[in-house]
MISE-254149 format. One record per residue (C-alpha): x, y, z; residue number from 1. Coordinates in steps of 0.02 Angstrom, whole numbers, padded with zeros to 5 digits. Example, Ala and Ser with C-alpha at 12.3 -4.5 7.8 and 13.67 -1.06 7.14 Angstrom:
// residues 2
<X->00615; Y->-00225; Z->00390; k->1>
<X->00684; Y->-00053; Z->00357; k->2>
//
This chain:
// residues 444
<X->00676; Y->-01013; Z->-01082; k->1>
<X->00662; Y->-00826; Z->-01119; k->2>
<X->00503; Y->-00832; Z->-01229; k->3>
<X->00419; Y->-00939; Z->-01089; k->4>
<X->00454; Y->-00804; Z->-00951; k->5>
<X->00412; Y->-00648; Z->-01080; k->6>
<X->00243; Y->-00744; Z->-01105; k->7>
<X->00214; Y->-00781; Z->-00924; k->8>
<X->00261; Y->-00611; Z->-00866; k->9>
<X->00144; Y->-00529; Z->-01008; k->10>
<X->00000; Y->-00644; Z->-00965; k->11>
<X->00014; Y->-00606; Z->-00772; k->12>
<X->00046; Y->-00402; Z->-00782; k->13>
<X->-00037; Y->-00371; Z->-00958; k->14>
<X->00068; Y->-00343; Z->-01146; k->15>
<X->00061; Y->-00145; Z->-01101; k->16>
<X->00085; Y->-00136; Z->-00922; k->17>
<X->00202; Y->-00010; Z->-00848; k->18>
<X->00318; Y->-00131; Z->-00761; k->19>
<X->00347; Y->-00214; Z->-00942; k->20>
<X->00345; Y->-00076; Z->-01026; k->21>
<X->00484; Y->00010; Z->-00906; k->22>
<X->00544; Y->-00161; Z->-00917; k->23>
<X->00562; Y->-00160; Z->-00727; k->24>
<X->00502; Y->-00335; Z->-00702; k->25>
<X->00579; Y->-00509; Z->-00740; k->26>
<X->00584; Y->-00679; Z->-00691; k->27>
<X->00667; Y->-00847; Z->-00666; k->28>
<X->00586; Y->-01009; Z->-00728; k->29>
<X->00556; Y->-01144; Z->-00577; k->30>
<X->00521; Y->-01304; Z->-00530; k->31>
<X->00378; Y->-01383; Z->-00448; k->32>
<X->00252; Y->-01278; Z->-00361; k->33>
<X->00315; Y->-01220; Z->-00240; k->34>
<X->00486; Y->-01180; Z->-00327; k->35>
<X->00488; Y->-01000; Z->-00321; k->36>
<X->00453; Y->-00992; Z->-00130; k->37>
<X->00602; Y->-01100; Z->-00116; k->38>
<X->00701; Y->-00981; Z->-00195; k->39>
<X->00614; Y->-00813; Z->-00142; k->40>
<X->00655; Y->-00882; Z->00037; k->41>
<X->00838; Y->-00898; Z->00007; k->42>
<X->00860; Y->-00763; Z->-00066; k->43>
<X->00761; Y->-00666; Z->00061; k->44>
<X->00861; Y->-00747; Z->00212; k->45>
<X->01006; Y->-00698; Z->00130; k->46>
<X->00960; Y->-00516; Z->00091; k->47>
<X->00834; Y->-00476; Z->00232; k->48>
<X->00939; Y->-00527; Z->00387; k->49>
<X->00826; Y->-00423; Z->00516; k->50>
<X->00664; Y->-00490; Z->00429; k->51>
<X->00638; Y->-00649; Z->00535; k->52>
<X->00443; Y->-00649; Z->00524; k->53>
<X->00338; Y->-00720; Z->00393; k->54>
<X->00149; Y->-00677; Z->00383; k->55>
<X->00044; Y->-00821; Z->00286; k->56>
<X->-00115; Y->-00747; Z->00236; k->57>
<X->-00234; Y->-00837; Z->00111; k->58>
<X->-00391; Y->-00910; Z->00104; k->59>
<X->-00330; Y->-01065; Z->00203; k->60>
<X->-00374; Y->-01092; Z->00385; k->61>
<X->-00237; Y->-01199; Z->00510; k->62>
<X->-00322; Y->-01156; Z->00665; k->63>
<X->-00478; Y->-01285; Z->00653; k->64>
<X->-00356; Y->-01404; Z->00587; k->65>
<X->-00248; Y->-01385; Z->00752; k->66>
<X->-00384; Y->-01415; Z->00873; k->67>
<X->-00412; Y->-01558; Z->00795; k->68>
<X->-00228; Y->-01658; Z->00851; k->69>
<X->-00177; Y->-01643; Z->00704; k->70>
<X->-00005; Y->-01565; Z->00743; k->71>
<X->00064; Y->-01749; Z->00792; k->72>
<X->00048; Y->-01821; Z->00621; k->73>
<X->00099; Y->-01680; Z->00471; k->74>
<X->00080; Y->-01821; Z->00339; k->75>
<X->-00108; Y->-01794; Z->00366; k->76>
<X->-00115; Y->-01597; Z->00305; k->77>
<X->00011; Y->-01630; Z->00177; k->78>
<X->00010; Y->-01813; Z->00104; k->79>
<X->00170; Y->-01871; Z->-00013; k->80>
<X->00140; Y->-01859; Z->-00207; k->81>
<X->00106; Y->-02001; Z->-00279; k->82>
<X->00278; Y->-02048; Z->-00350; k->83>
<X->00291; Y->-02153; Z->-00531; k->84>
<X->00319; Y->-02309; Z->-00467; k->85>
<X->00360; Y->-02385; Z->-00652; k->86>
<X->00514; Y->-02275; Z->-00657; k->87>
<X->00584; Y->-02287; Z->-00496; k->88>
<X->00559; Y->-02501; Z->-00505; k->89>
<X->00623; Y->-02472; Z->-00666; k->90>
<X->00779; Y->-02380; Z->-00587; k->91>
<X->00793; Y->-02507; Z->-00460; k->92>
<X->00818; Y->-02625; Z->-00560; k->93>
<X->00925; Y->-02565; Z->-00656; k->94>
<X->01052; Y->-02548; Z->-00497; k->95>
<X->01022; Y->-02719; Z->-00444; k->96>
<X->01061; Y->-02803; Z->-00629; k->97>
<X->01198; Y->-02904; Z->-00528; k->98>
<X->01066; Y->-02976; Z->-00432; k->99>
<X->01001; Y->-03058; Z->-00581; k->100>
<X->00903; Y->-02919; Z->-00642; k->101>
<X->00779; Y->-02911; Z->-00481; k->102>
<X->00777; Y->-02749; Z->-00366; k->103>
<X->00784; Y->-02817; Z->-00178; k->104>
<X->00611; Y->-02710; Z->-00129; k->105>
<X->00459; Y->-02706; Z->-00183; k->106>
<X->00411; Y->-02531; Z->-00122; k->107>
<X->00419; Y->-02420; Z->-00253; k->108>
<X->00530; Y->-02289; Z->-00165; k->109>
<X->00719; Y->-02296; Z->-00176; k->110>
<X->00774; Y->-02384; Z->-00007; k->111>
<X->00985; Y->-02386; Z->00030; k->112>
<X->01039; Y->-02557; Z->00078; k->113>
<X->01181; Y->-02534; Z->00216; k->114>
<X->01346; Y->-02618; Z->00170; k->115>
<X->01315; Y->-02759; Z->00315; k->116>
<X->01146; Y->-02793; Z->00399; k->117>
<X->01217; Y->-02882; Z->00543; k->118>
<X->01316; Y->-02728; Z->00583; k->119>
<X->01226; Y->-02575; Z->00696; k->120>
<X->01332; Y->-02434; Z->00631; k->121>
<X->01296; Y->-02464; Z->00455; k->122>
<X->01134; Y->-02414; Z->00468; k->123>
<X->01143; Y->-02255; Z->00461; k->124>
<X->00944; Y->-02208; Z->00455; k->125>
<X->00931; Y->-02272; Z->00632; k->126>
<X->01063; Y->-02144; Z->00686; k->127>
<X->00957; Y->-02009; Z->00622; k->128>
<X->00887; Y->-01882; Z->00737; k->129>
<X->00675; Y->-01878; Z->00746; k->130>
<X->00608; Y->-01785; Z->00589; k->131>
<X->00556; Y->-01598; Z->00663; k->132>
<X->00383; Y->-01567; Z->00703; k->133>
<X->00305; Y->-01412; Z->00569; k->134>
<X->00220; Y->-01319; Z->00717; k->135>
<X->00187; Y->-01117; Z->00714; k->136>
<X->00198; Y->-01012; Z->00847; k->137>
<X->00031; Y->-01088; Z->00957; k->138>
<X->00059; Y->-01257; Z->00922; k->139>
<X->-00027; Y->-01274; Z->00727; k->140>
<X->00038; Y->-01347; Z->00586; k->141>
<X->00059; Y->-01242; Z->00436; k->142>
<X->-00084; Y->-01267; Z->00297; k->143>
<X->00002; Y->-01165; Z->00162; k->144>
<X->00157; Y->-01277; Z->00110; k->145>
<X->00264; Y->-01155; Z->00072; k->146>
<X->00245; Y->-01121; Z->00256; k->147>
<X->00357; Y->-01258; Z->00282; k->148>
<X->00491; Y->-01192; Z->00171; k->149>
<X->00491; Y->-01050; Z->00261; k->150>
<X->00527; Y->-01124; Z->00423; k->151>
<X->00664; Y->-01237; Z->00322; k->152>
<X->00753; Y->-01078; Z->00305; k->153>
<X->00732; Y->-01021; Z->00496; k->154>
<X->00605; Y->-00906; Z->00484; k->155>
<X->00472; Y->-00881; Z->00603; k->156>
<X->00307; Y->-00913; Z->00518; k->157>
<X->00122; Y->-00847; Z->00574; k->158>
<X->-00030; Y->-00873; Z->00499; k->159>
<X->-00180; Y->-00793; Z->00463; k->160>
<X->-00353; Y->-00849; Z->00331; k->161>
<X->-00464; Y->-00720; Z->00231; k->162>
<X->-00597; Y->-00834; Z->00291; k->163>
<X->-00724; Y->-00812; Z->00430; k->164>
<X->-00791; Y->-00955; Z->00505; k->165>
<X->-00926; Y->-00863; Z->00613; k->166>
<X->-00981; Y->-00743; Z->00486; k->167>
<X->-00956; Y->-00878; Z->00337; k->168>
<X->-00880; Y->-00754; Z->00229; k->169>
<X->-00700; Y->-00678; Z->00168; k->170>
<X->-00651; Y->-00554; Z->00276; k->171>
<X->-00548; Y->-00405; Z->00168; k->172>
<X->-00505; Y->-00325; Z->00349; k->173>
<X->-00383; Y->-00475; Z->00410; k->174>
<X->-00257; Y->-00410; Z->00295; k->175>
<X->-00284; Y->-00263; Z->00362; k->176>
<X->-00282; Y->-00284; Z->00537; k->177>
<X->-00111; Y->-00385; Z->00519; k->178>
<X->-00034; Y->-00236; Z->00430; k->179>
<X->-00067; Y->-00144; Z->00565; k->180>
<X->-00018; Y->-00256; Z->00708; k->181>
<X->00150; Y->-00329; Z->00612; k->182>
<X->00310; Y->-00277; Z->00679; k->183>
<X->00466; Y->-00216; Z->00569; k->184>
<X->00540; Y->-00273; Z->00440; k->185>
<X->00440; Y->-00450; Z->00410; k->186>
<X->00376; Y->-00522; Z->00256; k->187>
<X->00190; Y->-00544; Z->00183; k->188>
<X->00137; Y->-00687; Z->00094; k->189>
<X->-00037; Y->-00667; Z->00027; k->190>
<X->-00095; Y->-00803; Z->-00044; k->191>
<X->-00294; Y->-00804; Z->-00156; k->192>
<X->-00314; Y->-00589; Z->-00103; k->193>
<X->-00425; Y->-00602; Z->-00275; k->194>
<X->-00573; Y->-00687; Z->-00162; k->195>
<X->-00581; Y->-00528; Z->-00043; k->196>
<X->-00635; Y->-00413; Z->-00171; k->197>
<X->-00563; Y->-00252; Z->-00070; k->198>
<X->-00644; Y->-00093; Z->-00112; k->199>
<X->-00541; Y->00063; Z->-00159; k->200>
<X->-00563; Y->00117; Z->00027; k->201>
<X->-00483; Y->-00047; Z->00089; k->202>
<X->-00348; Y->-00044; Z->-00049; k->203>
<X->-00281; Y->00143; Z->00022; k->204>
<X->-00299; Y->00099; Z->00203; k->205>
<X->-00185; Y->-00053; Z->00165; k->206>
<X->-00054; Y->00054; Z->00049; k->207>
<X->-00051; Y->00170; Z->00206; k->208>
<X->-00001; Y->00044; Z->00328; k->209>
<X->00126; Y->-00054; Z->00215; k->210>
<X->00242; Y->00088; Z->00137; k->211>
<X->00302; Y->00263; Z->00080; k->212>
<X->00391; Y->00266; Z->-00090; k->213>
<X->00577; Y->00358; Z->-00100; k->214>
<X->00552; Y->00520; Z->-00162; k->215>
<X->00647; Y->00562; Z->-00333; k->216>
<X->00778; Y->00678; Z->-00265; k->217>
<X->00833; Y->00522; Z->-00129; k->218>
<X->00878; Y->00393; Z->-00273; k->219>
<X->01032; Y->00460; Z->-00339; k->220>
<X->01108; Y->00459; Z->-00190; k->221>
<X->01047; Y->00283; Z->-00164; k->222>
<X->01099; Y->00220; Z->-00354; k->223>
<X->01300; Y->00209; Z->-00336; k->224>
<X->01288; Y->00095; Z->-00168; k->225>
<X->01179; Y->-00003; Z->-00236; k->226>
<X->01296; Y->-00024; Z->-00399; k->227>
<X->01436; Y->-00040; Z->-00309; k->228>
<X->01390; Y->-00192; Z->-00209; k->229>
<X->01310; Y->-00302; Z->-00363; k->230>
<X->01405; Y->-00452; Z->-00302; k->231>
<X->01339; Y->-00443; Z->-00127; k->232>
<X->01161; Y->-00515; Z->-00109; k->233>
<X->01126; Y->-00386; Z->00046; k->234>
<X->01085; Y->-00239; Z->-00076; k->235>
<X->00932; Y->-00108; Z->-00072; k->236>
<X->00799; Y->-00207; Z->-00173; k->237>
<X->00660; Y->-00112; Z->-00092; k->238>
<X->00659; Y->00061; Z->-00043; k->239>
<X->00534; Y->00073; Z->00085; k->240>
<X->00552; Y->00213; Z->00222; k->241>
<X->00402; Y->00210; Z->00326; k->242>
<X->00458; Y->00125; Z->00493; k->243>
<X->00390; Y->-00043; Z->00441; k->244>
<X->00460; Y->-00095; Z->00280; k->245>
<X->00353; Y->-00225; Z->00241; k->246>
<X->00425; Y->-00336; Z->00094; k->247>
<X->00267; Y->-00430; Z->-00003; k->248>
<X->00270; Y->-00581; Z->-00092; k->249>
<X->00117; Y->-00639; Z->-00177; k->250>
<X->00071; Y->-00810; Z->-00231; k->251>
<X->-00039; Y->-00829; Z->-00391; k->252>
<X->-00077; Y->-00992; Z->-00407; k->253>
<X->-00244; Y->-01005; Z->-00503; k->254>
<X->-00246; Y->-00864; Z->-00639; k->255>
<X->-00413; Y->-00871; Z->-00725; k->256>
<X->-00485; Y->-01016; Z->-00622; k->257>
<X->-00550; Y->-00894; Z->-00499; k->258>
<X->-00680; Y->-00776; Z->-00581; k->259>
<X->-00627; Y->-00857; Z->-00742; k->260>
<X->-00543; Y->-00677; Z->-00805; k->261>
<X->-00375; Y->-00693; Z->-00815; k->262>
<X->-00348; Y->-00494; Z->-00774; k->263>
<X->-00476; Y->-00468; Z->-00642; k->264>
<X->-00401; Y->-00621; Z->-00559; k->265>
<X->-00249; Y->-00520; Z->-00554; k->266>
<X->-00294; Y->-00358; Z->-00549; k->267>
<X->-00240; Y->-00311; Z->-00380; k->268>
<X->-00060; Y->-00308; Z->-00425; k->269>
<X->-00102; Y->-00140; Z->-00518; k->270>
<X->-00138; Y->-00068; Z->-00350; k->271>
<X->00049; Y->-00116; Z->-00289; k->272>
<X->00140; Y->-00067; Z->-00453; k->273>
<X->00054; Y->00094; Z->-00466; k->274>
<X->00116; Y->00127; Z->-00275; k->275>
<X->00295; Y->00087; Z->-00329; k->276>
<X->00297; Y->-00071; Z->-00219; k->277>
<X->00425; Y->-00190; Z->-00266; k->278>
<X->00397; Y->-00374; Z->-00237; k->279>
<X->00415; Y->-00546; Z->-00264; k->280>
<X->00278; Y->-00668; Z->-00344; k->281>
<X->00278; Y->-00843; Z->-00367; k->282>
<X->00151; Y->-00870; Z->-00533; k->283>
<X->00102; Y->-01081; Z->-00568; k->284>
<X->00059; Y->-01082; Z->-00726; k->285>
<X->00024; Y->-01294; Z->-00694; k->286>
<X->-00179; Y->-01292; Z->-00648; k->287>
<X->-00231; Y->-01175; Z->-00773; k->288>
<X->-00142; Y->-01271; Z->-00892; k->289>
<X->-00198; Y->-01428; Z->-00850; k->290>
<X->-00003; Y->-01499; Z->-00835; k->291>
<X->-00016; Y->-01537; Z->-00624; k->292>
<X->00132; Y->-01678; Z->-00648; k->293>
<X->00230; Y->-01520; Z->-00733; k->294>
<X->00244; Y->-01412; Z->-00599; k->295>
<X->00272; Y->-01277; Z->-00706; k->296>
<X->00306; Y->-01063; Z->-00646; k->297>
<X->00422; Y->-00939; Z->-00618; k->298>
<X->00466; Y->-00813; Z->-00482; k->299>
<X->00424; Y->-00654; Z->-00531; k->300>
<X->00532; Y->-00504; Z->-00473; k->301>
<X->00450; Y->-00317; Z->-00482; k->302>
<X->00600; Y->-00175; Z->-00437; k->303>
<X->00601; Y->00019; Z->-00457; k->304>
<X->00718; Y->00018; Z->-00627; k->305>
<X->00805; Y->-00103; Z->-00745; k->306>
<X->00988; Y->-00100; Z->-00651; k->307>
<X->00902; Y->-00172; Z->-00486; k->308>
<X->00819; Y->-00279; Z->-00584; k->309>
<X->00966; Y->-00358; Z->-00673; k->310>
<X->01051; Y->-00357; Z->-00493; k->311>
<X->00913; Y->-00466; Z->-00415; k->312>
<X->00889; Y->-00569; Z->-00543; k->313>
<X->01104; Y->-00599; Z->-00566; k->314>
<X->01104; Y->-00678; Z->-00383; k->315>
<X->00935; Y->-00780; Z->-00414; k->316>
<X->01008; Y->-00885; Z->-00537; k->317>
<X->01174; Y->-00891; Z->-00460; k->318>
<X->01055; Y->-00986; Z->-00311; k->319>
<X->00951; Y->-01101; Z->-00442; k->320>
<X->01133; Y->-01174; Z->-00478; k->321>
<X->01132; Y->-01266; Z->-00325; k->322>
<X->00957; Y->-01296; Z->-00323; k->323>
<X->00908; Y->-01363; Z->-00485; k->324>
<X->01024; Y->-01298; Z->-00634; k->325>
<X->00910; Y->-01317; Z->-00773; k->326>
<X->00738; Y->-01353; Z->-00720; k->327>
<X->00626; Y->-01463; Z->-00875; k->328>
<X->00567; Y->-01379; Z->-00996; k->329>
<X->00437; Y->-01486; Z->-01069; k->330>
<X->00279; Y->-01398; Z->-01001; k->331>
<X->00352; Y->-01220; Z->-01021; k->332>
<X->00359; Y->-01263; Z->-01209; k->333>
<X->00159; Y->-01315; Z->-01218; k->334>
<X->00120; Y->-01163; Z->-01112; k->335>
<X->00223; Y->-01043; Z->-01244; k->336>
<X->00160; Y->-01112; Z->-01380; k->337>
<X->-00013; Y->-01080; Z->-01323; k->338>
<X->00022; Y->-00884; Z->-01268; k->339>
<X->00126; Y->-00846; Z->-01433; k->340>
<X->-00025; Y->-00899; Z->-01534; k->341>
<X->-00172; Y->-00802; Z->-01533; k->342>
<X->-00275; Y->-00926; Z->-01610; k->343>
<X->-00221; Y->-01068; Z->-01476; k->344>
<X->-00235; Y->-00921; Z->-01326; k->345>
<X->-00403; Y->-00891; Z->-01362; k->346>
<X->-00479; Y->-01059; Z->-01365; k->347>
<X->-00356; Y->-01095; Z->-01190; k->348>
<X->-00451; Y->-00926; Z->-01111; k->349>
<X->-00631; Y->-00982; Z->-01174; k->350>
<X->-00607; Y->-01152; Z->-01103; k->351>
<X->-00559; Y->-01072; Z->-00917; k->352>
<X->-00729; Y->-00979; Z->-00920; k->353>
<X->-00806; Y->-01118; Z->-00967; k->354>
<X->-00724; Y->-01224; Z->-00839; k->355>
<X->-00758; Y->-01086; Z->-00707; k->356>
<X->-00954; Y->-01080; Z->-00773; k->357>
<X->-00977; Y->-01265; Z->-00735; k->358>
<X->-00894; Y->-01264; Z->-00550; k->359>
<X->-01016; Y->-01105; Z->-00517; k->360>
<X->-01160; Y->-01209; Z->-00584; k->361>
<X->-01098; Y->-01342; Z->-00459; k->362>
<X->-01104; Y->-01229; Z->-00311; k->363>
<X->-01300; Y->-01168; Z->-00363; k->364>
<X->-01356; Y->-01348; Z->-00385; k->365>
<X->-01274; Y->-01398; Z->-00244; k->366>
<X->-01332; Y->-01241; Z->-00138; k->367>
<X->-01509; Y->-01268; Z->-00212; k->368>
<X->-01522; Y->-01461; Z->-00153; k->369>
<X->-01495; Y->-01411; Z->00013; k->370>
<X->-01639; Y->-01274; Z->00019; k->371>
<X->-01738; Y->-01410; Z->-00060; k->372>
<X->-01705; Y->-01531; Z->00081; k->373>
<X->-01750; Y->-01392; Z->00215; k->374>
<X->-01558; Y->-01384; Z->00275; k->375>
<X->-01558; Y->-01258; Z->00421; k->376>
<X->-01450; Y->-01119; Z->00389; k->377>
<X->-01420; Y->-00999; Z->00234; k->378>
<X->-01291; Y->-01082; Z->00117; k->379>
<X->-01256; Y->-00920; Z->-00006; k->380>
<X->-01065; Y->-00927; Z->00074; k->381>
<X->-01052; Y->-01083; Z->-00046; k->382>
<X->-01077; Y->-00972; Z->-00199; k->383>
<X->-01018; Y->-00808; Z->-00125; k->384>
<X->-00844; Y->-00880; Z->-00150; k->385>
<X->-00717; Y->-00907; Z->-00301; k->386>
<X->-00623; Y->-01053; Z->-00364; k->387>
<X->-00640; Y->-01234; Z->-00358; k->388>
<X->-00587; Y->-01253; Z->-00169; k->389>
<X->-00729; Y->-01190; Z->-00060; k->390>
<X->-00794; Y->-01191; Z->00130; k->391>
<X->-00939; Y->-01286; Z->00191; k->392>
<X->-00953; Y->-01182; Z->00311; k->393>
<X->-00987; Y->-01341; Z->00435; k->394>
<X->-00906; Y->-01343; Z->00599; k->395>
<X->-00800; Y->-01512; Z->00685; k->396>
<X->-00941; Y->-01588; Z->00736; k->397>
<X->-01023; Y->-01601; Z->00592; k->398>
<X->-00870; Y->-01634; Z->00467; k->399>
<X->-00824; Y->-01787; Z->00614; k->400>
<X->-01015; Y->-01837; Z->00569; k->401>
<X->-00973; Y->-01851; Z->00368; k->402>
<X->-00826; Y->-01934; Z->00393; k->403>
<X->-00846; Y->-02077; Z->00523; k->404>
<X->-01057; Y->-02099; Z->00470; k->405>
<X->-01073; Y->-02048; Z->00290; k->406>
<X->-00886; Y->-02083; Z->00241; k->407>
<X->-00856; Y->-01916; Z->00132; k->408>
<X->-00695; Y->-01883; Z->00183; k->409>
<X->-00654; Y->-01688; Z->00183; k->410>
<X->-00528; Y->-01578; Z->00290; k->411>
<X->-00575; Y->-01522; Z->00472; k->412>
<X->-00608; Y->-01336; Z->00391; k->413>
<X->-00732; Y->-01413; Z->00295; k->414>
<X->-00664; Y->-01326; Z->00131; k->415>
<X->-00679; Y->-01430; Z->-00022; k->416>
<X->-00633; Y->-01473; Z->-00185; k->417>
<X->-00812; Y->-01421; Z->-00302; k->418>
<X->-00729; Y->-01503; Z->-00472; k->419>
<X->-00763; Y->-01680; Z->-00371; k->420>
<X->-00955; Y->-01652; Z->-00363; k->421>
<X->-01038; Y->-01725; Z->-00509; k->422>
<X->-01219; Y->-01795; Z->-00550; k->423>
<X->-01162; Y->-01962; Z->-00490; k->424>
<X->-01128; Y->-01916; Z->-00308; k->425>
<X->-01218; Y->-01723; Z->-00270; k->426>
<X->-01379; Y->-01819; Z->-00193; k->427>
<X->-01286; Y->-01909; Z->-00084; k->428>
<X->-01159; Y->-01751; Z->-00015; k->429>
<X->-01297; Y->-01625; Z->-00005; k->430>
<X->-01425; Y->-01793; Z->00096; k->431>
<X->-01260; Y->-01802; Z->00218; k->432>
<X->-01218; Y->-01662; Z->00251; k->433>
<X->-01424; Y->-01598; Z->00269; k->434>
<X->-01411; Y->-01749; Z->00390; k->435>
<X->-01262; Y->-01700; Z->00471; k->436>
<X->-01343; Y->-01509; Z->00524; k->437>
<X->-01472; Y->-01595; Z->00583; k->438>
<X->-01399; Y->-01736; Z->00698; k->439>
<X->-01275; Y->-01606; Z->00773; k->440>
<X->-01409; Y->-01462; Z->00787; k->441>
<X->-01370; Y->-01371; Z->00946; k->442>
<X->-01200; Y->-01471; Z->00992; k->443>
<X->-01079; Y->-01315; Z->00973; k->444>
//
């Protein structure tokens, strides 16, 4: 759907920015999530043969979750979806109509029945080698899940969080620091950047450290290569000439649901287009919507002119052909109909501030209930940050303590989910975990 990408697009980079107005910047409608990492990563394996390293940086921490054991069971980081079990019962029944109308399981996943059970080489499953174990390099288990798609395609992945477990804040100078340690020619993902808040002084020691842009007089010469090869995948899409040639490839999953302004939730991709970076960006348009079983976004491709542009985006759908064709449609109708009326557009932005307002008002009653009780410790961190997902702050001991005593069950890094606070349950989180400081008070 054109309109739905020209909407997207406009709502991500603004109706006047340069990259539309250059119309320099396009994109390919996806499925699912994590869709456009899917086929960023193919692409990128494809085009980027030296880049075998992929940086992960975002808000998310995997190295509590590691020292925890968790490494021998993935399922635990990254549960299944909940899949309709009416339609696939449905479905299986439908293929087991010679049986008189009744599918042979009950389990609402799609099971294949070998030919002959009393046969060993029918069964097929049994054959199969063990399913691979997600690790990173020192033994973790992704938390981003594109991180596994990444390794899908062979890449090495490392990762790295914004947050600061000792200092209980986000820290604007990882990013930094792993620009200046990362080797050549590897790929960023940053992932929630909007909850660092860089200052102008970070933004240009980051630009420095990332890229030079091509000077005019070197593109010509560049231009009828490029052209030439439009079939081939393994063309210049970036022109970066500083020794490291980082490519970036951002991940905005949460427009508006961060500070609850759609543009200063996004305003640090002014900072790379006025550089002249050229990038990749997968945009979910499904939680800010409100459409989660959706799964609706697009991958958004940023290049130096139009004629790249058309080249990059030529070979991205030839790849959606073999990995979904025509993804649905349904939800990237609602969403256009919502950004092509102004009417509709404005009520959608006034209820994200409003939705915003209430998780902030979460965080101070939540933040104030624990001063109340005497909690030791200063708990600002809980309002310092953006978004529905925050930290705790708490440490193993004291998450183990909430889980196994109070039974609030919450990840190892203790970062949470604010929207499932209410007036029902906040006296009995904020007793817990005041109980849970206290009981492991001079454990660590």
């Amino acid at each position: 759907m054109r309109s739905f990408t020209e909407a997207a697009l406009k709502l991500l980079f603004g109706k006047h920015n340069q990259v539309i107005v250059e119309n320099r910047v396009g994109g390919v409608h996806i499925v699912g999530d994590n869709g456009a990492f899917q086929l960023g990563a193919q692409f990128l394996k494809i085009w980027r043969k030296d880049s075998q390293i992929v940086y992960i940086i975002s808000s998310k921490k995997g190295e509590l979750l590691c020292k925890m054991g968790m490494t021998e069971d993935p399922s635990l980081l990254f549960p299944s979806p909940t899949p309709f079990a009416i339609f696939t019962v449905a479905l299986l029944t439908l293929c087991h109509e010679q049986d008189g109308g009744q599918a042979k399981c009950a389990c609402p996943f799609p099971v294949i029945v070998p030919p002959s059970a009393s046969d060993p080489q029918t069964h097929s499953l049994t054959r199969l080698p063990p399913f691979p174990q997600y690790q990173l390099e020192g033994g973790c288990v992704p938390t981003e899940p594109y991180g596994l798609v990444f390794q899908d395609m062979g890449f090495t992945v490392r990762e790295y969080s914004f947050w600061d477990s000792k200092q209980l804040c986000m820290d604007a100078n990882v990013l930094l620091n792993v620009a200046e340690q990362a080797p050549h020619d590897c790929i960023f993902v940053i992932g929630n950047i909007c909850d660092c808040n860089l200052t102008q002084s970070q933004w240009a020691m980051l630009m420095a450290n990332l890229k030079v842009s091509p000077t005019s007089a070197q593109l010509p010469s560049l231009m009828p290569s490029i052209i030439s090869s439009i079939n081939l995948i393994l063309f210049p899409f970036s022109f970066l000439l500083q020794n490291k040639r980082i490519f970036l490839f951002f991940d905005i999953s949460n427009q508006g649901l961060s500070t609850g302004d759609l543009e200063k939730d996004t305003g640090f991709l002014q900072y790379f287009v006025s550089q002249g970076f050229e990038f990749f960006c997968s945009q979910s348009l499904s939680k800010n919507f409100g459409i989660y079983d959706e799964g609706v976004g697009i991958l958004v491709v940023v290049a130096l002119n139009n004629e790249l542009l058309l080249c990059v985006l030529s070979q991205l759908m030839k790849l959606t052909q073999a990995l979904w064709l025509n993804p649905p449609t349904t939800g990237a109708r609602i969403i256009t109909s919502i950004l092509c009326n102004p009417a509709l557009q404005e009520e959608w932005k006034q209820s994200l501030k409003g939705l915003v307002e209430n998780i902030m008002l979460i965080k101070e009653k939540v933040k104030e209930k624990l001063r109340l009780l005497g909690t030791p410790g200063s708990w600002d961190h809980i309002t310092d940050q953006n978004g529905s997902h925050s930290y705790l702050g708490l440490n193993i001991q004291q998450v183990e303590y909430l889980i196994k005593k109070k039974h609030i069950y919450l990840p190892k890094n203790s970062r949470i989910n604010f929207t499932c606070i209410n007036a029902h349950n906040i006296d009995y989180i904020t007793q817990s975990i005041n109980e849970a400081v206290l009981s492991t008070k001079g454990l660590d």
